[in-house]
NULUM-603712 format. One record per residue (C-alpha): residue in three letters; y, z, x; chain. Coordinates in steps of 0.5 Angstrom, whole numbers, plus 2048, in hexadecimal, padded with zeros to 3 digits. Each point is the difference from the previous one (the first is absolute). Layout:
(site ala; (Y; Z; X); A)
...
***
This chain:
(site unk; (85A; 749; 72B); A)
(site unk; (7FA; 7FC; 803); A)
(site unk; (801; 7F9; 801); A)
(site unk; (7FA; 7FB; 802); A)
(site unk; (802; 7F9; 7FD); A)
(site unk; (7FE; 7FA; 803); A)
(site unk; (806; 7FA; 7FE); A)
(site unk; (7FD; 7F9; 800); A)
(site unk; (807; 7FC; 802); A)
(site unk; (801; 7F8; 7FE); A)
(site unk; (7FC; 7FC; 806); A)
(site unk; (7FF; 7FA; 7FC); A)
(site unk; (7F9; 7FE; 802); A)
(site unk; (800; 806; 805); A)
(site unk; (802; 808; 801); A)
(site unk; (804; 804; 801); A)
(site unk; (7FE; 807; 7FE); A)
(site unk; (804; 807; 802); A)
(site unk; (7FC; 806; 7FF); A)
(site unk; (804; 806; 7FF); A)
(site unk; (7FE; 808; 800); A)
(site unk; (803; 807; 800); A)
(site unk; (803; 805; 7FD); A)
(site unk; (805; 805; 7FF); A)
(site unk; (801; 800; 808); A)
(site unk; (801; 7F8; 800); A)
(site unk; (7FD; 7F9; 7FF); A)
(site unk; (7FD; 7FC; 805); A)
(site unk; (7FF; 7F9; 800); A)
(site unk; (7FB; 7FA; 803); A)
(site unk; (801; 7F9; 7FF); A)
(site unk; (7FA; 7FA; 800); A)
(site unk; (801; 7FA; 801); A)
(site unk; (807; 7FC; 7FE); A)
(site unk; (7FD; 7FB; 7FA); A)
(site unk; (803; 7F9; 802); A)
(site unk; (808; 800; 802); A)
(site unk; (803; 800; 7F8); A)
(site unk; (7FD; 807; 801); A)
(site unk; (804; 802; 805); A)
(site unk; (808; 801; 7FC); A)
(site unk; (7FC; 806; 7FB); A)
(site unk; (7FC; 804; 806); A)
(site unk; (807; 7FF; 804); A)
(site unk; (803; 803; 7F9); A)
(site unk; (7FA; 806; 800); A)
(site unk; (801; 801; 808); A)
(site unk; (807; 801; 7FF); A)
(site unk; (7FF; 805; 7FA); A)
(site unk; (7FC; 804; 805); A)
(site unk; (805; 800; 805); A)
(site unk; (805; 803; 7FC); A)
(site unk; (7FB; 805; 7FE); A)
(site unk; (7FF; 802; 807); A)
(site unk; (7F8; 7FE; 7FE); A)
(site unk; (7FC; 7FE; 807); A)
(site unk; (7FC; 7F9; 800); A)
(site unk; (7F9; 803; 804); A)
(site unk; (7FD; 7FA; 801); A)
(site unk; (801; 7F8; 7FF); A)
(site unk; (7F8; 7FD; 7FF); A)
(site unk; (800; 7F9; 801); A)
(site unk; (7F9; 7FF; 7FE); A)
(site unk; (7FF; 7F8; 804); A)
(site unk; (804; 7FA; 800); A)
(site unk; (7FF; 7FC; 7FB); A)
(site unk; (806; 7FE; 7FC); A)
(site unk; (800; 803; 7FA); A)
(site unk; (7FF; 807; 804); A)
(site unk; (805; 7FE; 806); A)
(site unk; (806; 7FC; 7FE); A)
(site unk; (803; 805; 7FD); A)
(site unk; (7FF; 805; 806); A)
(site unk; (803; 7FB; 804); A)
(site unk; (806; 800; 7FC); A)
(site unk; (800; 808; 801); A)
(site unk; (801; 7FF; 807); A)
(site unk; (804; 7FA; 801); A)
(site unk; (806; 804; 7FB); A)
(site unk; (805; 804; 803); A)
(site unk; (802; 804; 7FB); A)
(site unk; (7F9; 804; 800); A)
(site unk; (802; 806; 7FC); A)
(site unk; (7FA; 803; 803); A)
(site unk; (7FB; 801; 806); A)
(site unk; (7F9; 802; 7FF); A)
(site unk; (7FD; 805; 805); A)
(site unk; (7FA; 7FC; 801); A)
(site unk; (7FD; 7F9; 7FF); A)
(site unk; (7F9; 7FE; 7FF); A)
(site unk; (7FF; 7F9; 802); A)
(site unk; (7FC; 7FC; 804); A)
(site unk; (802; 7FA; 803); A)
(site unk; (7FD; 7FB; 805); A)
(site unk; (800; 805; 806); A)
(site unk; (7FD; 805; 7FC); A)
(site unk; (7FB; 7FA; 7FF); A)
(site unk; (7FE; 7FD; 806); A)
(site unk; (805; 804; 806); A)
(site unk; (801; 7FA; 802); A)
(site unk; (806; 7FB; 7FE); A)
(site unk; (7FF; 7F9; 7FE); A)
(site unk; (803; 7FC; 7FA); A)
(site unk; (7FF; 804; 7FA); A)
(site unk; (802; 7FE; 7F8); A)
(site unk; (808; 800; 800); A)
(site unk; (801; 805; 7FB); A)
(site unk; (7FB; 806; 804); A)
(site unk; (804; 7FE; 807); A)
(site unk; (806; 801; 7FD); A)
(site unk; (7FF; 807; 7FD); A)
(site unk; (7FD; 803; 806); A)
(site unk; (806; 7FD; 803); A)
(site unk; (806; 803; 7FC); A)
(site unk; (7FB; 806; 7FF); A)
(site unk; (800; 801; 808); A)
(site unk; (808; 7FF; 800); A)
(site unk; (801; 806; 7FC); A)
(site unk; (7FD; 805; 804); A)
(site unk; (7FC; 804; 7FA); A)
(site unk; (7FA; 803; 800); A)
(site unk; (7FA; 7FB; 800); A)
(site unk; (7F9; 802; 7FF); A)
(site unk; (801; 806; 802); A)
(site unk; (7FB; 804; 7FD); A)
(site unk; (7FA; 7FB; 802); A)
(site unk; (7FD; 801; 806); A)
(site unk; (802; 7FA; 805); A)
(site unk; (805; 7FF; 7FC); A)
(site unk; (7FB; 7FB; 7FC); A)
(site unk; (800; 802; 7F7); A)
(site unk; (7F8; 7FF; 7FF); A)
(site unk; (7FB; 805; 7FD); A)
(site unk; (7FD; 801; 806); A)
(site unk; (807; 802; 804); A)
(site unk; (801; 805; 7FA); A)
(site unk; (801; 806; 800); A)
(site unk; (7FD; 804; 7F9); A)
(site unk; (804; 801; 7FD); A)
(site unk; (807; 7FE; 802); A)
(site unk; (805; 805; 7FD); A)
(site unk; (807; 7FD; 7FE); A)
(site unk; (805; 806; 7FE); A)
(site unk; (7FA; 803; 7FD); A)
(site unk; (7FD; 7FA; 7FD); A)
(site unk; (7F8; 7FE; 802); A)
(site unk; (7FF; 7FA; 802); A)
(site unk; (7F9; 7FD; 801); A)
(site unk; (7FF; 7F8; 803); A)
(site unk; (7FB; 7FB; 7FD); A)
(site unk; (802; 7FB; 803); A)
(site unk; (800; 7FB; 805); A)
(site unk; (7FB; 802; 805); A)
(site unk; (801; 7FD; 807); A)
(site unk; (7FA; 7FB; 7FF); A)
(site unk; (805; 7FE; 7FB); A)
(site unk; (806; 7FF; 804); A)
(site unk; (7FD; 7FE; 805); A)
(site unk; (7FE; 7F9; 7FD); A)
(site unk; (807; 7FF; 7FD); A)
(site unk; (802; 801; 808); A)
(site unk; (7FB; 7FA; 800); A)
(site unk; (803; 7FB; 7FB); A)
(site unk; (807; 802; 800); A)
(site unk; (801; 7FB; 805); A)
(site unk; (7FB; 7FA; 7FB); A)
(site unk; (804; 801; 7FA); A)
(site unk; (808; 7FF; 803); A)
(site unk; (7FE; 7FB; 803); A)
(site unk; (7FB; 7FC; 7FC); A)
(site unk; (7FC; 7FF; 806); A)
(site unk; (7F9; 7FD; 800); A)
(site unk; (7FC; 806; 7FE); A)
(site unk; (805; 802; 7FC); A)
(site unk; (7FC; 805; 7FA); A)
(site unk; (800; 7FE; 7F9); A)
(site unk; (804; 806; 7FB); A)
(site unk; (7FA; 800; 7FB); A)
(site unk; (803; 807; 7FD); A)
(site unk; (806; 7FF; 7FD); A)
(site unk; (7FF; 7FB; 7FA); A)
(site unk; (805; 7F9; 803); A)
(site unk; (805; 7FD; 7FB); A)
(site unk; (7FD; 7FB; 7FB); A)
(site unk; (7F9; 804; 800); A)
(site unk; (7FD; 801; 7F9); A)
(site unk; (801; 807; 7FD); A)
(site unk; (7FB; 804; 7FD); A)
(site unk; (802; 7FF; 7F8); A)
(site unk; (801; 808; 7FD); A)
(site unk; (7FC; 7FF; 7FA); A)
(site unk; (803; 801; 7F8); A)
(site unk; (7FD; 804; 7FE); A)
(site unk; (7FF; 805; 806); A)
(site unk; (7F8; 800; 802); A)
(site unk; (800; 803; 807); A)
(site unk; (7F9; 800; 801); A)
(site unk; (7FF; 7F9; 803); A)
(site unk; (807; 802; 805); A)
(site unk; (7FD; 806; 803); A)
(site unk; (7FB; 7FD; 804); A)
(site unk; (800; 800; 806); A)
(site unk; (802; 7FB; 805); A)
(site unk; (803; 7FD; 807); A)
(site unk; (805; 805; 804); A)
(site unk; (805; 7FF; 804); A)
(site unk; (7FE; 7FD; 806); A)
(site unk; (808; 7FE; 803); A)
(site unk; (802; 803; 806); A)
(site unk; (807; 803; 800); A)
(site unk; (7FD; 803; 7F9); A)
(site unk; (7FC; 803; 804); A)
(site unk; (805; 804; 805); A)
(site unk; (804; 803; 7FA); A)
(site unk; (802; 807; 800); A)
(site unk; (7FC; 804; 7FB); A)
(site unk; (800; 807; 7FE); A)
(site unk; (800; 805; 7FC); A)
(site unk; (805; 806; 7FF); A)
(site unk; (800; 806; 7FD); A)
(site unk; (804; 806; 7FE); A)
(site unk; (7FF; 807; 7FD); A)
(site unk; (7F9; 7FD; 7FE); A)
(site unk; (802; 7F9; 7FD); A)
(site unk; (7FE; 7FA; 803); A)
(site unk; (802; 7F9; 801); A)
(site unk; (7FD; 7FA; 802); A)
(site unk; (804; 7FB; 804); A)
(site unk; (7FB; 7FA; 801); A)
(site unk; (806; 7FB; 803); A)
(site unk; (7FB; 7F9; 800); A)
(site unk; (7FA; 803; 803); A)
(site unk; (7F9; 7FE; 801); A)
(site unk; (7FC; 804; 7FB); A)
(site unk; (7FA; 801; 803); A)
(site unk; (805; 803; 806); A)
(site unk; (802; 804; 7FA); A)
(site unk; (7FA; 802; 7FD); A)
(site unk; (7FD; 801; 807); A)
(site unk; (806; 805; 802); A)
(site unk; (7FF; 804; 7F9); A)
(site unk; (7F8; 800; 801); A)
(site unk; (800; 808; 803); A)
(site unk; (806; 803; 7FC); A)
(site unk; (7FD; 7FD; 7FA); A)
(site unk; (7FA; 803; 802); A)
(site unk; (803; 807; 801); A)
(site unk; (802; 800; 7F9); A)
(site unk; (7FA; 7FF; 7FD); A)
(site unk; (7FF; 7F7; 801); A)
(site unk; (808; 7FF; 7FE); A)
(site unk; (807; 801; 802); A)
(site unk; (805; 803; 7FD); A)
(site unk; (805; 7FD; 7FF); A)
(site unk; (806; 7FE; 7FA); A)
(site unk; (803; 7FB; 802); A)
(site unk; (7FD; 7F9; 802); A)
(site unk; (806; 7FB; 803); A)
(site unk; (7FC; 7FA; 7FF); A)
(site unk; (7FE; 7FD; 807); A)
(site unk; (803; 7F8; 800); A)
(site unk; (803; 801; 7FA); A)
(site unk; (7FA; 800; 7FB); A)
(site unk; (7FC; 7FB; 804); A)
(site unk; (7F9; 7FE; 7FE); A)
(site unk; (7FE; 800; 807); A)
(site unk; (803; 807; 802); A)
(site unk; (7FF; 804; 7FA); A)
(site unk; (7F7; 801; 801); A)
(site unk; (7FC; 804; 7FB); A)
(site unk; (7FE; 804; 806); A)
(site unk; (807; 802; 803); A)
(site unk; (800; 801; 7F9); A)
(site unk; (7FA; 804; 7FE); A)
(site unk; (802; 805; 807); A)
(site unk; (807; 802; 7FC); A)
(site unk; (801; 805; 7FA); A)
(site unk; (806; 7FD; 7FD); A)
(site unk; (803; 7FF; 7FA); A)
(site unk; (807; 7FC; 801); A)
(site unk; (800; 7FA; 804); A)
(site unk; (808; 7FC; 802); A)
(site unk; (800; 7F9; 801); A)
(site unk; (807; 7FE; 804); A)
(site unk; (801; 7F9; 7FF); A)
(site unk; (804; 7FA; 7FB); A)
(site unk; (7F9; 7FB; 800); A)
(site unk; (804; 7FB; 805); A)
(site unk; (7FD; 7FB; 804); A)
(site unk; (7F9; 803; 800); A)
(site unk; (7FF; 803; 7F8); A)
(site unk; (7FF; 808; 802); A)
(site unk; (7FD; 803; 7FE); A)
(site unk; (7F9; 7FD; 7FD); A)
(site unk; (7FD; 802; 7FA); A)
(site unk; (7FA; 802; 804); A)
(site unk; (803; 806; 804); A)
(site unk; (803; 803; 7FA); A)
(site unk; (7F8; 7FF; 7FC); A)
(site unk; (7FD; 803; 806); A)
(site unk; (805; 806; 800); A)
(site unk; (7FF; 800; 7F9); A)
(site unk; (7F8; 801; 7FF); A)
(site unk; (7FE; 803; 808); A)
(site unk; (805; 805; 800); A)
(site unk; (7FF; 807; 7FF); A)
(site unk; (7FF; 801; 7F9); A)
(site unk; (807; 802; 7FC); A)
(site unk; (805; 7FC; 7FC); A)
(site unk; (804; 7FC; 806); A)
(site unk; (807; 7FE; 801); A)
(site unk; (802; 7FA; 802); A)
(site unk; (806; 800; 803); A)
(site unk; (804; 7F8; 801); A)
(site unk; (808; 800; 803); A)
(site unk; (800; 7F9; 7FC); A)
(site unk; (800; 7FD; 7FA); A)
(site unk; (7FC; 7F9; 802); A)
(site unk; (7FA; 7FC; 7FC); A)
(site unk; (7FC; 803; 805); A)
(site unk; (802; 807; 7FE); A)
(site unk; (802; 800; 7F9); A)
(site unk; (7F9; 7FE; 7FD); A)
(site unk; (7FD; 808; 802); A)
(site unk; (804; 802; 7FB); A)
(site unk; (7FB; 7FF; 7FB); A)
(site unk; (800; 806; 7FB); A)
(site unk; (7F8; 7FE; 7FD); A)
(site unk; (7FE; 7FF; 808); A)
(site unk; (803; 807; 802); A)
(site unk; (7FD; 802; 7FB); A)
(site unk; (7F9; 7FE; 800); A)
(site unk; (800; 801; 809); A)
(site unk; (804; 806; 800); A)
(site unk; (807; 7FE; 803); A)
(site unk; (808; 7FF; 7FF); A)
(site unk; (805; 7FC; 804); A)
(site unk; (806; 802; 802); A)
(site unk; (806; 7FB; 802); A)
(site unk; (807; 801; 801); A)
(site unk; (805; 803; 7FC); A)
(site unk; (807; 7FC; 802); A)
(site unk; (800; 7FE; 806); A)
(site unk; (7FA; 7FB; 802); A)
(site unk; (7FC; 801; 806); A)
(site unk; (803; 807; 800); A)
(site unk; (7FB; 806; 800); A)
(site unk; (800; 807; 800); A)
(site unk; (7F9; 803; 800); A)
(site unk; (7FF; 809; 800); A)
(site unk; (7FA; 801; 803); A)
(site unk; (802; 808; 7FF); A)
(site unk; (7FE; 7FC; 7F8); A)
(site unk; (7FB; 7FD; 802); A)
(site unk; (7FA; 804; 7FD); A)
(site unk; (7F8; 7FF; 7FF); A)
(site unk; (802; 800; 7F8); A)
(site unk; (804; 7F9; 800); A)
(site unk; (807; 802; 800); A)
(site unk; (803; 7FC; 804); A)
(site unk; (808; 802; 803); A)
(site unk; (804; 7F9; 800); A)
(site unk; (807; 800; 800); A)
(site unk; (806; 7FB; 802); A)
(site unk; (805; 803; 804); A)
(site unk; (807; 802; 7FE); A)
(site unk; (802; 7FC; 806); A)
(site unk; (7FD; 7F9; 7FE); A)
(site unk; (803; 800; 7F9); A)
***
């Protein structure tokens, strides 16, 4: 039997994705991100369940080194028990960045470090070991699945190599971070009841440097794609995807939208929005700290998408998440909400079952409950 299924793992404010495809001859296995440290004890628990199975683990994509995407990765190194290896690992570091070693953000250093003391594969299949659009080669093929970079672009990580210095220390210079939404800021009130109209305006996109380096692909087997959008900048997406949306006619295929930053305001713009025909839209995070995602994103989707009944798809039951269950604005708008069933911040998405007439496959793992 074919599997294709995306898993979004319990990373708190973060992700931790594994990505599972197959068929009667084996299942294959990608990791994306570790989610914050908590997230670690249940991907180490999935990991050991694979090993058992005799199941490789082909790739660990650390996207970019902000916490809620590193410090469950970092975990994953510095454990001695690992039940699995990957084959390969994406990552790009302060080397990768600048190729030339200076003080850098601790977490990143440490990565590339413990990364280093393995002797695995690192950025193998980019050229000068460095993974950007541009290094690329199209598509990249991982034990049969296709692989093409949106993000980041050299000139991205270039200016990240730049700055990585300014950010630790707080030295004069040091850039304001205006993209992610600070502790204590206002959030945008979810209306009551739902008028998404007035939320799906556009507005700012995300300016913030580290952001702007993330990891962002889309994969595909046997005909079915998904989008991994890490925290990527969207008008680097939406640039990526320009010519292949235009060789399918002015928008790109795809079933499944994994949200950039969580359902950011900032990240999710009617342009990047308006190159995808896509129904289903994941948002990995429990809102913590910064109030993901924002009722903007989710409106945007919601009226700029491509024309269909849309399935928003929520690894937790939060304040922030709860209100899109509305029968009456589902009705009126064309969507639904789908929420864990047993085990919040666990969800296992089907994207064999994700179909242009709406039905979206979401289940619980047995090994969660």
């Amino acid at each position: 039997m074919d599997v294709f299924k995306l898993t979004l793992l319990p990373a708190g404010d973060g992700d931790c994705l594994l990505l599972t495809w197959g068929d009667d001859g084996g299942l294959h296995h990608m990791i994306v991100d570790g989610g914050r440290a908590s997230a670690y004890p249940r991907l180490h628990a999935r990991l050991a369940d694979m090993a058992r199975r005799s199941e490789p683990l082909h790739l660990y994509v650390l996207t970019h080194i902000d916490a809620d995407h590193i410090a469950g990765a970092l975990t994953f190194l510095r454990a001695k028990d690992r039940p699995l290896a990957p084959a390969d690992v994406w990552f790009n570091g302060h080397a990768q960045t600048r190729r030339v070693c200076r003080r850098s953000f601790r977490q990143g250093d440490e990565y590339s470090e413990l990364l280093a003391g393995t002797g695995w594969p690192w950025n193998r299949h980019f050229r000068d070991g460095v993974a950007a659009v541009e290094t690329a080669p199209d598509p990249i093929d991982v034990a049969g699945l296709r692989i093409t970079m949106l993000s980041p672009t050299l000139e991205r990580l270039a200016r990240l190599g730049e700055e990585w210095d300014r950010w630790f220390t707080g030295a004069p210079g040091r850039p304001e971070r205006r993209g992610t939404r600070r502790p204590g800021e206002q959030l945008t009130p979810i209306p009551e009841p739902l008028v998404l109209e007035p939320l799906a305006v556009d507005g700012p996109i995300d300016t913030e440097t580290p952001n702007g380096s993330s990891i962002a692909f889309i994969a595909e087997w046997r005909g079915r794609r998904v989008l991994l959008g890490a925290d990527a900048h969207p008008d680097v997406l939406a640039s990526s995807l320009g010519p292949l949306a235009a060789a399918e006619g002015g928008r790109l295929h795809v079933d499944l939208l994994k949200a950039p930053h969580h359902g950011s305001a900032k990240n999710m713009s009617r342009q990047l929005i308006e190159a995808l025909d896509c129904r289903s839209l994941a948002i990995s995070s429990n809102g913590n700290i910064h109030g993901h995602p924002d009722p903007e994103a989710i409106a945007r989707f919601v009226l700029h998408g491509a024309p269909g009944m849309k399935h928003l798809h929520f690894n937790y039951d939060t304040p922030r998440t709860s209100p899109w269950r509305s029968m009456d604005a589902g009705a009126r708008y064309g969507f639904d909400a789908r929420f864990p069933e047993e085990v919040d911040g666990v969800m296992e998405i089907d994207l064999l079952a994700l179909d242009d007439g709406g039905d979206a496959g979401v289940s619980v793992d047995a090994h969660e409950q």
